[in-house]
C-alpha positions in Angstrom: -20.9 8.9 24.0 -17.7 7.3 23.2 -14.6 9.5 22.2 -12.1 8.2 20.0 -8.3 9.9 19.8 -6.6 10.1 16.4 -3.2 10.3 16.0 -2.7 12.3 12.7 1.3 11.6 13.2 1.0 8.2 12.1 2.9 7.5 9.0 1.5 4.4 6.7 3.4 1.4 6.0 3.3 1.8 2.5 3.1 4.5 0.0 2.7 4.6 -3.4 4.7 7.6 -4.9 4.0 7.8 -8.6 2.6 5.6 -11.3 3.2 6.2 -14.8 2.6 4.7 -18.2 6.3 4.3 -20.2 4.6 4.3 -23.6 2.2 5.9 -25.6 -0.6 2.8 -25.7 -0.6 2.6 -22.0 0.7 -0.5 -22.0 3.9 -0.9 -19.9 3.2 0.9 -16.8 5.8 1.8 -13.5 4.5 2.2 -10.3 7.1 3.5 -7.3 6.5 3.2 -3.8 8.1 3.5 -0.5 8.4 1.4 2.7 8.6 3.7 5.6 10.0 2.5 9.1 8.0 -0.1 11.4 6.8 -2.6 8.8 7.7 -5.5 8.4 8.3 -6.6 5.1 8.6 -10.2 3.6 10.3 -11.2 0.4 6.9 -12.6 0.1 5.2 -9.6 -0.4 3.2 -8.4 -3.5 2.0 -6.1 -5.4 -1.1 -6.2 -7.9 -2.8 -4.8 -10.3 -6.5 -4.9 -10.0 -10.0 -3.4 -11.6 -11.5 -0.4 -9.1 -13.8 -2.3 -8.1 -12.0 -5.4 -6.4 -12.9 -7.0 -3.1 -10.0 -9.6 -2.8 -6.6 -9.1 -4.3 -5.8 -12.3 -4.2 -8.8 -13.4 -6.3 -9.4 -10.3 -8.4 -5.6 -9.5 -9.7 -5.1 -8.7 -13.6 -1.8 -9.3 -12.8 1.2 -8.9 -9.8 4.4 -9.0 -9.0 6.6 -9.7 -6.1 8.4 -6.6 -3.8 11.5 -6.4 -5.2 14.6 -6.8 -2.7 16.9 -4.4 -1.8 16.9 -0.7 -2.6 14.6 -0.7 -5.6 11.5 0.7 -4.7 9.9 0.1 -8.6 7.8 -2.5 -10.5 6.8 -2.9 -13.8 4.0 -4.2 -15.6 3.6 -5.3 -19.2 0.9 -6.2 -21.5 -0.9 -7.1 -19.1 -3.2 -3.8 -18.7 -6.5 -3.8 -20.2 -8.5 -0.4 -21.6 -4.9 1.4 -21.1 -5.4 1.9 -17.2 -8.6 3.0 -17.1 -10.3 2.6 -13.3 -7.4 0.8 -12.1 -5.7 0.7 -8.8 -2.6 -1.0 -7.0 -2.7 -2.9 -4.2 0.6 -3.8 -1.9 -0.2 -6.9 -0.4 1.8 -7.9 3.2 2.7 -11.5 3.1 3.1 -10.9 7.3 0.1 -9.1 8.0 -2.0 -11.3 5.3 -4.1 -8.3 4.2 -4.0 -5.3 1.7 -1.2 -2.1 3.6 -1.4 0.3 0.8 -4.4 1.3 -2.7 -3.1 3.8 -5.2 -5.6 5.0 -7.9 -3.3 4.5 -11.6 -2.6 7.5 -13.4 
């Protein structure tokens, strides 16, 4: 039998803090997230809005935007958000590592 070691100290790239809805018809929504030390973000990196059951961002996306630079750690999506957010998730996409780093569930 093969053993496997897990280190439960490992912190994720990416985290997804809170996502919220700024107005009452659900459509301008605010997601924040955090970078955490070791990764190695890109100006090219992205983040999108997709239906719950996606299997490629890039194909799949309602809508995205890029990382913004510097210390903001917020984007912002408008109009863009069918059925007010129901069964929707958000996706941080690595430009780097060419593959999905953090999934949220939307509010």
């Amino acid at each position: 039998m093969l053993d496997l070691a897990i280190d439960t100290d490992l912190v994720p790239f990416v985290e997804f803090t809170k996502s919220q809805f700024t107005d009452m018809k659900r459509k301008h929504l605010e997601v924040k997230f955090q970078i955490n030390d070791g990764y190695p973000a890109s100006s090219y990196d992205w983040i999108a809005l997709v239906n719950s059951t996606w299997t490629d961002a890039n194909k799949h996306k309602i809508t995205w935007e890029w990382v913004p630079s510097g210390t903001s750690k917020t984007v912002k999506f408008s109009d863009d958000i069918p059925d007010g957010g129901k069964d929707l998730q958000v996706v941080y996409v690595s430009d780097k590592l060419g593959a999905p780093v953090a999934i949220a569930d939307i509010c």
